[in-house]
C-alpha positions as CSV (number, residue, x, y, z in Angstrom):
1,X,-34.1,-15.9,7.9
2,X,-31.0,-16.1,5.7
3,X,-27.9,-18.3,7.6
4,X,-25.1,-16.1,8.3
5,X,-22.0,-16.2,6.5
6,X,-19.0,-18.9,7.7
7,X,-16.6,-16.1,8.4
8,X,-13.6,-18.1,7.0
9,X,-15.2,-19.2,4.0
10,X,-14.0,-16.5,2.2
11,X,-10.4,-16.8,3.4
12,X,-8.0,-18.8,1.7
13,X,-6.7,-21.0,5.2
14,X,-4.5,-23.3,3.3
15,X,-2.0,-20.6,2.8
16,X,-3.1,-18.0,6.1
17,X,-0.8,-16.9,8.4
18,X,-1.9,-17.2,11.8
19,X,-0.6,-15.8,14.9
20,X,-0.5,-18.0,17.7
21,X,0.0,-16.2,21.0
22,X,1.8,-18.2,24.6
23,X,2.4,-15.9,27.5
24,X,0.8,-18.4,29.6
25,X,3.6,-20.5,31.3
26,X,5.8,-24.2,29.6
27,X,2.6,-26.1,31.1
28,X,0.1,-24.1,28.5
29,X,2.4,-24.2,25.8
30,X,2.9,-27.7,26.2
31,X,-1.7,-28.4,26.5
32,X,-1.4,-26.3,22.8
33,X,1.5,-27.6,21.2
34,X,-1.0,-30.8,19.6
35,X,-3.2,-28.0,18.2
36,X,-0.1,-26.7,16.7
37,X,1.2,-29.7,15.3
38,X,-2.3,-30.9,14.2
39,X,-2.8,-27.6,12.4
40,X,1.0,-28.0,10.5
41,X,-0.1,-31.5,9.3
42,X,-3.5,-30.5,8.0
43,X,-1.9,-26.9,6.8
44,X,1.3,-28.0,5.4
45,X,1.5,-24.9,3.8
46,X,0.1,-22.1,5.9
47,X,2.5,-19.9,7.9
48,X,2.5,-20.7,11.8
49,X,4.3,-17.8,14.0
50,X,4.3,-18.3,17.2
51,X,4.4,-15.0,19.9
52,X,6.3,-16.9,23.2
53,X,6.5,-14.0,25.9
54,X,9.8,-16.1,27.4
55,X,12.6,-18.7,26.0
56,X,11.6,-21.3,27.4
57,X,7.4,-21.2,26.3
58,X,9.4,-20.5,22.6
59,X,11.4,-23.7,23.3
60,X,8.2,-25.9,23.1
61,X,7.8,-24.4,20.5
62,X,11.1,-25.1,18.2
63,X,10.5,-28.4,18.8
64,X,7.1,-28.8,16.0
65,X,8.2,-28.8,12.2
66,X,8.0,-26.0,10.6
67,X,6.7,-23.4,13.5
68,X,8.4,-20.3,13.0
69,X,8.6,-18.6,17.1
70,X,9.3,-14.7,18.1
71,X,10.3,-14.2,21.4
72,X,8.9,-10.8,23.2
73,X,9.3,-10.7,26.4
74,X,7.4,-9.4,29.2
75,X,6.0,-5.9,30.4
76,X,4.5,-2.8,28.9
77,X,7.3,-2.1,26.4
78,X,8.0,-5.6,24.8
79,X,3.9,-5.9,24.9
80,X,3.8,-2.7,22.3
81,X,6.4,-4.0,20.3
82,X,5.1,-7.3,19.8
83,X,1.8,-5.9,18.7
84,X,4.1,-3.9,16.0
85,X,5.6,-7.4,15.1
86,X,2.0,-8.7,14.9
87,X,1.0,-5.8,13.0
88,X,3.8,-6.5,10.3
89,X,3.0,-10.3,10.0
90,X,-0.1,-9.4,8.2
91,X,-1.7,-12.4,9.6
92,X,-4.9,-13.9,8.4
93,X,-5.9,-15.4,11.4
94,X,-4.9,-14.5,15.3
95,X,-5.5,-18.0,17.2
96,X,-5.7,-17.6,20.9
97,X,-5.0,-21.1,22.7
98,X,-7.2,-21.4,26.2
99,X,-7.5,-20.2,28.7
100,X,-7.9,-16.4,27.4
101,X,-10.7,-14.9,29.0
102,X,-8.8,-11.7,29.8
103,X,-8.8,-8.3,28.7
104,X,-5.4,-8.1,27.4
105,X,-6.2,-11.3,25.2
106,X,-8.9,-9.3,23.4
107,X,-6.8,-5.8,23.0
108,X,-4.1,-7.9,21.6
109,X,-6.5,-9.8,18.8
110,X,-8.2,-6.7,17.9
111,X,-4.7,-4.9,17.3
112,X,-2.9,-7.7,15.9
113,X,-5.1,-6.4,12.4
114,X,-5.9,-9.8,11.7
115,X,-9.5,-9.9,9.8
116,X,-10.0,-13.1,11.8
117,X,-9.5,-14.2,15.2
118,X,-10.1,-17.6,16.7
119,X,-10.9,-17.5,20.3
120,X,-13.2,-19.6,23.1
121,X,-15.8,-17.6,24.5
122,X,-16.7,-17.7,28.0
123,X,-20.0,-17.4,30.4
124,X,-19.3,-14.4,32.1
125,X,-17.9,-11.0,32.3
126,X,-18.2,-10.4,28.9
127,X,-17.9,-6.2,29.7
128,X,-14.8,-7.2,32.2
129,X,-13.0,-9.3,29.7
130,X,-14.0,-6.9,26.8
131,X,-15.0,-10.1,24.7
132,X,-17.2,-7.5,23.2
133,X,-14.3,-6.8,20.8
134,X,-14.1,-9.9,19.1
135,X,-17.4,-12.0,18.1
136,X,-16.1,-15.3,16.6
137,X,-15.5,-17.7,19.4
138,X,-15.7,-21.3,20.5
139,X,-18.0,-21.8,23.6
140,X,-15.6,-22.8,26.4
141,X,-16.6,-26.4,27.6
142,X,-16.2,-27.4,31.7
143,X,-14.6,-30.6,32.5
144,X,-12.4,-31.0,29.6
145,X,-8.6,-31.2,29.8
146,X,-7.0,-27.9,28.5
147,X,-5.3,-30.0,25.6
148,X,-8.9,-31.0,24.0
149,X,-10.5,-27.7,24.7
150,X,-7.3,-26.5,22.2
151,X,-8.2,-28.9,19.6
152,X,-12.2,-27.8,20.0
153,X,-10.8,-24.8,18.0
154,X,-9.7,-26.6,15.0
155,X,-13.0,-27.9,13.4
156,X,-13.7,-23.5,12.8
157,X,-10.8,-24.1,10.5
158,X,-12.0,-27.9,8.5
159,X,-10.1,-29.6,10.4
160,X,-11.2,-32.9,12.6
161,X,-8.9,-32.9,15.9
162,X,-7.4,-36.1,17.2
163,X,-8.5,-35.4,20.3
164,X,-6.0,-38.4,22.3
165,X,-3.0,-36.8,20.6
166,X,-1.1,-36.1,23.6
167,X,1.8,-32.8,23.8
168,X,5.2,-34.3,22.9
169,X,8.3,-32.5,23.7
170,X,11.0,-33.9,20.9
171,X,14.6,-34.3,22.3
172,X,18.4,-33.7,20.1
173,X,21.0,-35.3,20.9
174,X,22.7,-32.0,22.3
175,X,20.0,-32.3,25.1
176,X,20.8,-35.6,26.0
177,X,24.8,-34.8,25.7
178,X,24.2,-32.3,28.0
179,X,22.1,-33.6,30.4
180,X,24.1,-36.7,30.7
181,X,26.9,-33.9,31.6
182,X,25.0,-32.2,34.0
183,X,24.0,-35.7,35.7
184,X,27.4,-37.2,35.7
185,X,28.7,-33.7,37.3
186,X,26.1,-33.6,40.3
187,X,27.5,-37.8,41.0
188,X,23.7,-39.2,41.1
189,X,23.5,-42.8,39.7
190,X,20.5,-44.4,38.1
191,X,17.5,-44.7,37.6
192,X,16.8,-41.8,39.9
193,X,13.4,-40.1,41.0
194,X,13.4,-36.3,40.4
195,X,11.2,-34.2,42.3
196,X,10.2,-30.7,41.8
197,X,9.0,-29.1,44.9
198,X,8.8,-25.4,43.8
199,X,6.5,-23.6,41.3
200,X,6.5,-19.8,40.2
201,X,6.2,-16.2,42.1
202,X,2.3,-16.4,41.2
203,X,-1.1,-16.3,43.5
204,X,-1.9,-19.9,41.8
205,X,1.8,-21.0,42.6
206,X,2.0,-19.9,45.7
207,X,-0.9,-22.1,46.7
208,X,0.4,-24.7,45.1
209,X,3.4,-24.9,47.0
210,X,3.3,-28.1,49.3
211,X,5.5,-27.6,52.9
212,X,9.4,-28.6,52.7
213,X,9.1,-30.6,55.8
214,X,6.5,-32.7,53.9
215,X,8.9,-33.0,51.0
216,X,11.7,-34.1,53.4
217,X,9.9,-36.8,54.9
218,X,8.4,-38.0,51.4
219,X,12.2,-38.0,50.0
220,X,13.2,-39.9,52.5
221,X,10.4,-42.6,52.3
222,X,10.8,-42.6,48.0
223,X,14.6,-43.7,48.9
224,X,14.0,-45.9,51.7
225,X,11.3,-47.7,50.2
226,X,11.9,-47.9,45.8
227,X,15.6,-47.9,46.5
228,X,15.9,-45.3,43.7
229,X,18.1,-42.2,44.2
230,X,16.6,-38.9,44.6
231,X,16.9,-35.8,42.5
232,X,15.5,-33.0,43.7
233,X,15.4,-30.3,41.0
234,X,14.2,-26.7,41.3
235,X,14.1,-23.7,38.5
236,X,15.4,-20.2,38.7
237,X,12.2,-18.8,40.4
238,X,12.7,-21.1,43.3
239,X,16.3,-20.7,44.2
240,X,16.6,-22.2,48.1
241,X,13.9,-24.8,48.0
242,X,16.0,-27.8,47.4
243,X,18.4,-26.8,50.1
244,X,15.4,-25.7,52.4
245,X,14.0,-29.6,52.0
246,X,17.9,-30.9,52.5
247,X,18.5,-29.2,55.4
248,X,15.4,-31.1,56.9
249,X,17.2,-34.4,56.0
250,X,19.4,-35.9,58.6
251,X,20.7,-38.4,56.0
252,X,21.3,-37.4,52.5
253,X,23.2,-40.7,51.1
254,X,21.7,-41.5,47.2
255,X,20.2,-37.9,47.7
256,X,20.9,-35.2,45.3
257,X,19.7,-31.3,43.4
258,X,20.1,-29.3,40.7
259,X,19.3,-26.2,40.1
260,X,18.1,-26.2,36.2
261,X,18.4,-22.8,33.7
262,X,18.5,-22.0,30.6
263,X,17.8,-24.9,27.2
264,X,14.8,-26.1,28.4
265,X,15.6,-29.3,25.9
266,X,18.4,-30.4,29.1
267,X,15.6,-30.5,31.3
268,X,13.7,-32.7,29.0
269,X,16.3,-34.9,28.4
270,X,17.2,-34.9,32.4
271,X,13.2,-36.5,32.9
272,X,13.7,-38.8,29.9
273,X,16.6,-40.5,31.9
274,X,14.3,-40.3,35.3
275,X,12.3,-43.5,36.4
276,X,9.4,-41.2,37.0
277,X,8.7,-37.3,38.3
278,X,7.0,-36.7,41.7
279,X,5.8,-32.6,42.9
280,X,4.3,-30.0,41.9
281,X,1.5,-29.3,39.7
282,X,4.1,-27.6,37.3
283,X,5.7,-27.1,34.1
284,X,8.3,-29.5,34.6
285,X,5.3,-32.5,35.6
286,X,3.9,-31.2,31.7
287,X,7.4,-32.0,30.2
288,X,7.8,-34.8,31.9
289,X,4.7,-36.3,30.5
290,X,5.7,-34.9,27.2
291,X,8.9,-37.0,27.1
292,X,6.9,-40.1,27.8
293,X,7.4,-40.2,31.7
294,X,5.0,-40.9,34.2
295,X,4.3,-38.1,36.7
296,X,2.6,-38.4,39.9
297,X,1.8,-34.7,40.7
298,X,0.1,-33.1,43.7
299,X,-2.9,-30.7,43.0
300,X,-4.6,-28.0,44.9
301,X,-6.0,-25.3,44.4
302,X,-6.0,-26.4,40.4
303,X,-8.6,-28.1,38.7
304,X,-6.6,-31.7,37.5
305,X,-9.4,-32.6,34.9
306,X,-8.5,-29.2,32.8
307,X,-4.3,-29.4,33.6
308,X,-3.6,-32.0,35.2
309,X,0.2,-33.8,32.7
310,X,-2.0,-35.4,29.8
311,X,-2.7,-38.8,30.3
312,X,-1.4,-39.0,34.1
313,X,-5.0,-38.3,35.5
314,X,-5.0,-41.6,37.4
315,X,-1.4,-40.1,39.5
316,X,-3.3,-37.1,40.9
317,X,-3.0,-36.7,44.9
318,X,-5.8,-34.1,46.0
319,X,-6.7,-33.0,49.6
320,X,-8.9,-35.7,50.7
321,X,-12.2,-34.6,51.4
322,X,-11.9,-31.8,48.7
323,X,-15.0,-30.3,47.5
324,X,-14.2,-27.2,45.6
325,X,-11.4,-25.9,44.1
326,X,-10.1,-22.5,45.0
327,X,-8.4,-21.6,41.7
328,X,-11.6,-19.5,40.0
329,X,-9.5,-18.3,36.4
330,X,-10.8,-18.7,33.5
331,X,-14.5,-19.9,33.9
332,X,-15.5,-17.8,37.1
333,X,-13.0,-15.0,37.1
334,X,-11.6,-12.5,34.7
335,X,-8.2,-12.6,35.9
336,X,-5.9,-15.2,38.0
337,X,-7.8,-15.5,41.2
338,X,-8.6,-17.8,44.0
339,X,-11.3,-18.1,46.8
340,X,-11.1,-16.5,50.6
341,X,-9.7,-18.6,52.9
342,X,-8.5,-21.2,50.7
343,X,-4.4,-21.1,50.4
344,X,-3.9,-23.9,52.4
345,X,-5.3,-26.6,50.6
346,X,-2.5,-28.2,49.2
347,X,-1.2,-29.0,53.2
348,X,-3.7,-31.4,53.6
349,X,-2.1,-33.9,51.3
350,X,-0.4,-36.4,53.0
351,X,3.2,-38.1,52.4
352,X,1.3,-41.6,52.7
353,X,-1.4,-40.0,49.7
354,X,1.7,-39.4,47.9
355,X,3.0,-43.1,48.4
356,X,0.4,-45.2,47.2
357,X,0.2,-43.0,43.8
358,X,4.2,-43.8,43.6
359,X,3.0,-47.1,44.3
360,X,1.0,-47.5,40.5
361,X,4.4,-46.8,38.4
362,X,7.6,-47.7,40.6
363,X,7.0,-51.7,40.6
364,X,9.0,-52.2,37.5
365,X,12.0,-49.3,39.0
366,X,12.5,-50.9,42.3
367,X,15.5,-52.3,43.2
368,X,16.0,-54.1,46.9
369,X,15.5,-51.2,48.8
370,X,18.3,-49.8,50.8
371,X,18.7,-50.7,54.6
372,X,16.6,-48.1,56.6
373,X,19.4,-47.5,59.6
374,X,17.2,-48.1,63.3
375,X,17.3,-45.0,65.5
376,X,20.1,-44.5,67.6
């Protein structure tokens, strides 16, 4: 039986353009931006256009040589008009990062005109996810971090990954201008913790989303016992959970917020000055780790071996006890989904779990910690 055909053998992939699609959140641009930079250093001369559905998934972006990055937007209208813009790249290749096992992942590659797409294929739902469309895809592996299963893509291409190459985030002096600006202006004094207790207006974020009063009583023990001021910083989505966890804090001494928009590149810089980021399972623990901080982040109802910040498996606080994770997307569901009766994970977490992970990093930050004032 004769072998069929490579389907990029006939293509010409030192000078393709791909398409690179991000509408996933900073955290999945950040798990693809080494398969981005591993495919400019091995392409130098192919044409990589990135499609970011916001600013700030674009802003990872701007930050690899040589990436050029189209922001779309979001909803029905911008969706149509980035498939134009797709349409008018005349790309070679349409390279869908994981996780994409959803329908609108498959419409897009089939109309993007591309003659190849690069995509991981999954073990169910094929009808659902109408993988049916496209036929060249990289089986999906379980247990493997989201930033390998990225560079499992490349060897379709010729190219060997360097599979430890961790997501870097690379900082300009205007970042760091700024932030120092932003950190002067707020009166906190380093080195500081920050802490991120929010997350997005999503059915995995919401579950995510450890209690405030938990947060109160964990700020309180970081200061009391590290010495290190706290910031707590929160994102545009989650307006009013700083000041929810503030208002739960009878004394706010060394204690401090911000509320973070717009250049993603300040928040970057504002972690790069940090000792070391404590919260959520976020975004903001991805960039963290991406401008070499530690991050000690708490998971539920996500799977840490797939997204946990690259290289910070060993800070990961989990319900104790936990035997199956509730968050079913992309390898058991078509679509962002969790499982009955399981929103409530993340309150088993304790502020002691939290503690002895803080415990593994802040030897080298701690100062003498501050007198703890005797109840009244």
């Amino acid at each position: 039986m004769k072998k069929p055909a490579d389907p990029y053998s006939t293509l010409n992939i030192r000078h393709a353009t791909f398409v690179i699609p991000l509408v996933a959140g900073i955290g999945n641009a950040l798990m693809t931006e080494p398969m981005i930079r591993q495919l400019r250093t091995n392409l130098p001369e192919a044409r990589l256009v990135v499609m970011a559905i916001s600013q700030p998934i674009g802003e990872v972006m701007r930050r690899v040589d040589r990436v050029e990055v189209i922001v779309t937007g979001s909803g029905i209208k911008n969706l149509l008009s980035g498939v134009r813009t797709t349409r008018a790249l005349s790309p070679d290749i349409y390279l869908v990062p994981f996780p994409s096992n959803r329908w609108q992942y498959n419409a897009l590659a089939r109309a993007s005109g591309a003659p190849r797409v690069l995509v991981h294929g999954y073990p169910m739902s094929r009808l659902r996810a109408m993988s049916f469309l496209i036929g060249d895809r990289v089986p999906a592996e379980r247990g493997i971090h989201d930033v390998v299963q990225n560079l499992r893509l490349l060897p379709k291409l010729g190219i060997t990954p360097d599979y430890t190459m961790a997501p870097q985030f690379v900082l300009r002096d205007d970042d760091r201008a700024q932030a120092a600006d932003l950190l002067q202006q707020t009166g906190i004094t380093e080195p500081f913790i920050v802490i991120h207790a929010g997350s997005a207006q999503t059915i995995l974020a919401e579950a995510k989303r450890w209690p405030t009063d938990q947060y109160a009583r964990l700020v309180e023990n970081l200061r009391d016992e590290t010495g290190l001021s706290i910031l707590i910083v929160e994102g545009p989505d989650e307006v009013g959970v700083a000041q929810s966890i503030l208002g739960k804090i009878s004394d706010l001494s060394h204690i401090h917020s911000i509320t973070l928009r717009g250049n993603l590149g300040v928040a970057g810089a504002m972690l790069e000055r940090s000792a070391f980021y404590v919260g959520t399972d976020s975004g903001l623990a991805h960039l963290a780790a991406a401008v070499g901080k530690r991050a000690v982040t708490l998971f539920a109802p996500a799977d840490p071996d797939r997204v946990c910040p690259f290289g910070n498996r060993d800070l990961v606080v989990q319900p104790a006890g936990l035997r199956e994770l509730a968050f079913l997307y992309p390898l058991e569901a078509t679509r962002p989904k969790m499982r009955p009766g399981m929103l409530d994970q993340i309150k088993q977490i304790t502020v002691e779990q939290v503690m002895e992970k803080v415990r593994l990093v802040s030897s080298s930050h701690i100062r003498t910690p501050r007198e703890v004032k005797a109840p009244a």
